[in-house]
ZAMARGU-4260 file (C-alpha; in steps of 0.2 Angstrom, whole numbers, plus 5000, padded with zeros to 4 digits):
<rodrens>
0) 5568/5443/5427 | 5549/5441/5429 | 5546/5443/5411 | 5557/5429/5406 | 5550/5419/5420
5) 5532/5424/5415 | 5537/5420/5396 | 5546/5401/5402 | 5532/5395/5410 | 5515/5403/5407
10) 5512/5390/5392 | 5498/5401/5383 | 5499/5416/5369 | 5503/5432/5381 | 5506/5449/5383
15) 5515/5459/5398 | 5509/5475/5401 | 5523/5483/5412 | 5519/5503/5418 | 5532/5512/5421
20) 5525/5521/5437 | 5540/5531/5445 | 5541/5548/5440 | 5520/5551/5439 | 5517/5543/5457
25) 5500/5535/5454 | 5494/5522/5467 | 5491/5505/5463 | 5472/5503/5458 | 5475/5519/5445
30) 5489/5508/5437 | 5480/5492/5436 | 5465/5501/5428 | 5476/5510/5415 | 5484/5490/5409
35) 5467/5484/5409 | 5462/5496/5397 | 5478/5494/5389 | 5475/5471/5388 | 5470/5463/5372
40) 5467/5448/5380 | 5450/5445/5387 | 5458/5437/5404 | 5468/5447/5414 | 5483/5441/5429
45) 5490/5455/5440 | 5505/5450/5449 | 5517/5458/5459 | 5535/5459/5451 | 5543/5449/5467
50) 5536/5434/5461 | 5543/5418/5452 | 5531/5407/5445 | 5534/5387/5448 | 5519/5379/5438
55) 5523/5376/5420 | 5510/5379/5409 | 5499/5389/5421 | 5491/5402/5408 | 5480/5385/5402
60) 5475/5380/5419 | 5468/5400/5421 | 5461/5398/5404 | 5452/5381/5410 | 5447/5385/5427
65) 5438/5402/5418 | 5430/5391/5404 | 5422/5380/5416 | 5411/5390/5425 | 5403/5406/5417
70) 5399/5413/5437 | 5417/5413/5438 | 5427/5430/5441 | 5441/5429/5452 | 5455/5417/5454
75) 5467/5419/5467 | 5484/5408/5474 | 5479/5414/5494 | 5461/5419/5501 | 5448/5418/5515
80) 5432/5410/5517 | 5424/5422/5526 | 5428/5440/5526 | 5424/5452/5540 | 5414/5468/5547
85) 5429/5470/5558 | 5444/5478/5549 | 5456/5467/5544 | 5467/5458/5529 | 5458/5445/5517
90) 5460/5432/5535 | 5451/5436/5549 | 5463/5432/5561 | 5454/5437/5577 | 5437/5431/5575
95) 5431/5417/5585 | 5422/5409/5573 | 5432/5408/5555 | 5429/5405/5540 | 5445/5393/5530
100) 5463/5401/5524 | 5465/5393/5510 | 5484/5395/5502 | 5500/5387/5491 | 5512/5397/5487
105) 5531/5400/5492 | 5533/5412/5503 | 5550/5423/5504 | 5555/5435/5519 | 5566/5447/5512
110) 5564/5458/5526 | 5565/5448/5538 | 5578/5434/5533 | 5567/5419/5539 | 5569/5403/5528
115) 5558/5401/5513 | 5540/5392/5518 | 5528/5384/5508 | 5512/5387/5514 | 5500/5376/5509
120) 5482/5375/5516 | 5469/5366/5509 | 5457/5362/5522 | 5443/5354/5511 | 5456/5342/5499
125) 5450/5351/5482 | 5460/5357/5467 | 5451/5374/5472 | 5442/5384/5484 | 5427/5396/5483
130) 5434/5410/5493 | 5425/5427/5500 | 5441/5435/5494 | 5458/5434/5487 | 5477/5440/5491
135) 5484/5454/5479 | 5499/5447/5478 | 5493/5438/5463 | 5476/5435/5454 | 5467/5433/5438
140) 5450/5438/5431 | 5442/5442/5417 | 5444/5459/5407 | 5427/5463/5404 | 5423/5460/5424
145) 5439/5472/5427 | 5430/5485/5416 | 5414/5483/5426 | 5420/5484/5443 | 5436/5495/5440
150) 5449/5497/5455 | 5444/5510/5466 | 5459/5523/5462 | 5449/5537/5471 | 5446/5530/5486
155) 5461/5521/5487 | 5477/5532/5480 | 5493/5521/5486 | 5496/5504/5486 | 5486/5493/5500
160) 5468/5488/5500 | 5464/5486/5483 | 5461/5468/5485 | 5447/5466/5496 | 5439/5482/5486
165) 5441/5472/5470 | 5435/5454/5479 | 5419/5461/5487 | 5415/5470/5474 | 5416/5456/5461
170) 5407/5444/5475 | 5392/5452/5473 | 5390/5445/5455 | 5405/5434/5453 | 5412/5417/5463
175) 5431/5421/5468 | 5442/5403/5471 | 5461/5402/5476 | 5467/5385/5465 | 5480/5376/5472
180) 5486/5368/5455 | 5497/5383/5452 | 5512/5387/5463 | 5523/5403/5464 | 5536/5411/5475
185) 5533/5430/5482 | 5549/5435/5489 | 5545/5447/5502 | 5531/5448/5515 | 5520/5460/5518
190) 5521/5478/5527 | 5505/5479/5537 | 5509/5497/5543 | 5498/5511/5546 | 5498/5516/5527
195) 5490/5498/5525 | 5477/5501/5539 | 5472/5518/5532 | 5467/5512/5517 | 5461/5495/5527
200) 5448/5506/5535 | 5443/5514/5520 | 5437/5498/5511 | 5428/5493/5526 | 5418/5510/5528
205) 5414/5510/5509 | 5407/5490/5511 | 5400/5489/5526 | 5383/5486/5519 | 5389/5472/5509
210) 5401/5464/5525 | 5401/5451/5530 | 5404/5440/5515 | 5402/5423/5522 | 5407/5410/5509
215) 5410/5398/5520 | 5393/5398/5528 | 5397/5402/5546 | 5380/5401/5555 | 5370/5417/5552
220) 5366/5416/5568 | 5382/5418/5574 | 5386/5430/5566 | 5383/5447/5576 | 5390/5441/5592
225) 5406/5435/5583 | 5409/5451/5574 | 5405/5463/5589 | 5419/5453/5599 | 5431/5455/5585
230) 5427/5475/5582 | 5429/5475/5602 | 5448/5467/5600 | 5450/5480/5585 | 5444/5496/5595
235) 5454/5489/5610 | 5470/5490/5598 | 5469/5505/5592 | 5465/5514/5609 | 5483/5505/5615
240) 5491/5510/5600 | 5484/5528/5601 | 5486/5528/5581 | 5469/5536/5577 | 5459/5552/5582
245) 5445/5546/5590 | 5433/5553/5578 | 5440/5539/5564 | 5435/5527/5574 | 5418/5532/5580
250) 5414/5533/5560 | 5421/5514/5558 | 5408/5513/5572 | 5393/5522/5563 | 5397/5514/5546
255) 5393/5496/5554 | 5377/5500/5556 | 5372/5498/5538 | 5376/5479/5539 | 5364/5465/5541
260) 5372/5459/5555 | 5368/5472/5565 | 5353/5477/5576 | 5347/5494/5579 | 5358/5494/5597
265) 5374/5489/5590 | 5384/5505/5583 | 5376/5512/5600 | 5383/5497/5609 | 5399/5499/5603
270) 5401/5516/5603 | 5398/5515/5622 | 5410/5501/5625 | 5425/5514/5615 | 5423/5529/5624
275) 5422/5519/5639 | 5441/5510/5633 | 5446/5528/5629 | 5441/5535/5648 | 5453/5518/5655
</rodrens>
C-alpha cells in the first residue's frame, strides 16, 4: 500500500528501500543506517509505513527545498523551534517560555478512534520553517549528512528517540526546517510509554552539552530559569509516578551541568530540590 502510494505521487526517479526487520529484532536507528548504506540516491526520506502521502509530486519539492540552500540538512513535516534541556519530545510542552510548533500533516488515531485532524501550525505564514528539530514520523536529508552523523544504534537499541538524536546532531552543522508545501496522513498516534521515556532520557544525557537548541531565539537570558522550572515539573513527575530508581534521575541531574545554561549551583540546586520531593 505505501509503495504504490509512494510510487503515485512522489513525482521524481526513486527507489524504496524496504528492510525486512522481524525475525533479526534490530531497533530502528540500526535499520535506517543499514538502508542508507543500501541508497543510490544522494537524498534520503525515511518514513514510517502508516503513512499516506497527499502532495503530488512531493519528491521535486524535496529535491528543490535541498538545492536551494547548501546549509540545509533536515527537512521535516512537524518540529519545534526550541528544543529543551528538560526531557521531552521534539515540543517542549511544559516550558514557560516556547519556542514554535510548527506542523501539517493528517493525523490518524488508530488507537484511540478520534476523528482524523489536520493539524496545521504555521505561526510565521512561511512555506517553511527553521526548526531545532524534526518529528520521526517522516523526514528527508541528504545521504552523505546521514553517513556523517549515523543514527545512534548503540545507544539507542528499540525504536523511540532517534529523532531528536539525529536532529541535534545534524544542528550543530546543518539547518533542519518542517515545509508545509507537503501534506501526508500518519494513521496512528504515538505511544509515549516508558520504552519511549527510557530512550527519551538517553538522548538528553548524551546531549546535554549541546541543549538547549534555541532556533527560535528565546532570550538567552531567559533561559536558565525557564529550564530549571521545567526540569522541576519533570523530577515532580517522575517522583509521582515512582517510574525510576532514584539514582536515574540524579544522573539526568548531574549531566545538566555540562550545559551553557547552567551555573556552577544548578545540578546542586536541583539535586536538593529532588531529594527533598522524594522525602514528601
Amino acid at each position: 500500500m505505501v509503495s504504490k502510494n509512494i510510487a503515485a505521487t512522489i513525482g521524481v526517479p526513486h527507489e524504496i528501500i524496504g528492510i525486512d526487520n522481524r525475525e533479526s529484532g534490530k531497533g530502528i536507528c540500526a535499520v535506517y543506517n543499514e538502508g542508507t548504506r543500501l541508497a543510490k540516491f544522494p537524498v534520503l526520506c525515511f518514513m514510517h509505513e502508516d503513512m499516506e502521502m497527499k502532495t503530488a509530486n512531493w519528491g521535486a519539492k524535496v529535491l528543490e527545498l535541498f538545492g536551494q540552500n547548501e546549509k540545509l540538512g533536515l527537512i521535516g513535516i512537524a518540529g519545534g523551534g526550541y528544543k529543551s534541556l528538560a526531557p521531552s519530545s521534539w515540543y517542549n510542552y511544559y516550558l514557560q517560555e516556547n519556542g514554535g510548533f510548527y506542523c501539517n500533516l493528517i493525523q490518524g488515531y488508530k488507537h484511540s478512534g478520534k476523528p482524523d485532524m489536520h493539524d496545521y501550525r504555521n505561526p510565521k505564514s512561511e512555506s517553511f520553517s527553521k526548526v531545532a528539530c524534526v518529528d520521526g514520523c517522516w523526514f528527508c536529508t541528504k545521504k552523505e549528512i546521514a553517513l556523517k552523523y549515523p543514527f545512534d544504534s548503540k545507544l539507542l537499541t528499540k525504536f523511540h528517540g532517534y529523532d531528536l538524536d539525529f536532529s541535534i546532531a545534524i544542528s550543530r552543522e546543518y539547518e533542519a526546517i518542517v515545509t508545509f508545501n507537503i501534506l501526508l496522513k500518519h494513521f496512528s498516534e504515538g505511544n509515549f510509554n516508558k520504552s519511549w521515556m527510557d530512550e527519551i532520557l538517553k538522548v538528553h544525557r548524551k546531549w546535554s552539552k549541546v541543549l538547549p537548541v534555541n532556533v527560535d531565539a528565546i532570550p538567552e537570558q531567559h533561559l536558565k530559569r525557564i529550564e530549571r522550572d521545567a526540569l522541576e515539573v519533570f523530577l515532580q513527575q517522575r517522583v509521582n509516578a515512582e517510574d525510576y530508581p532514584r539514582s536515574e534521575m540524579l544522573k539526568l541531574i548531574w549531566s545538566t551541568r555540562r550545559s551553557r545554561v547552567a551555573t556552577f549551583s544548578f545540578p546542586f540546586k536541583l539535586m536538593r530540590k529532588f531529594l527533598k520531593m522524594q522525602k514528601q
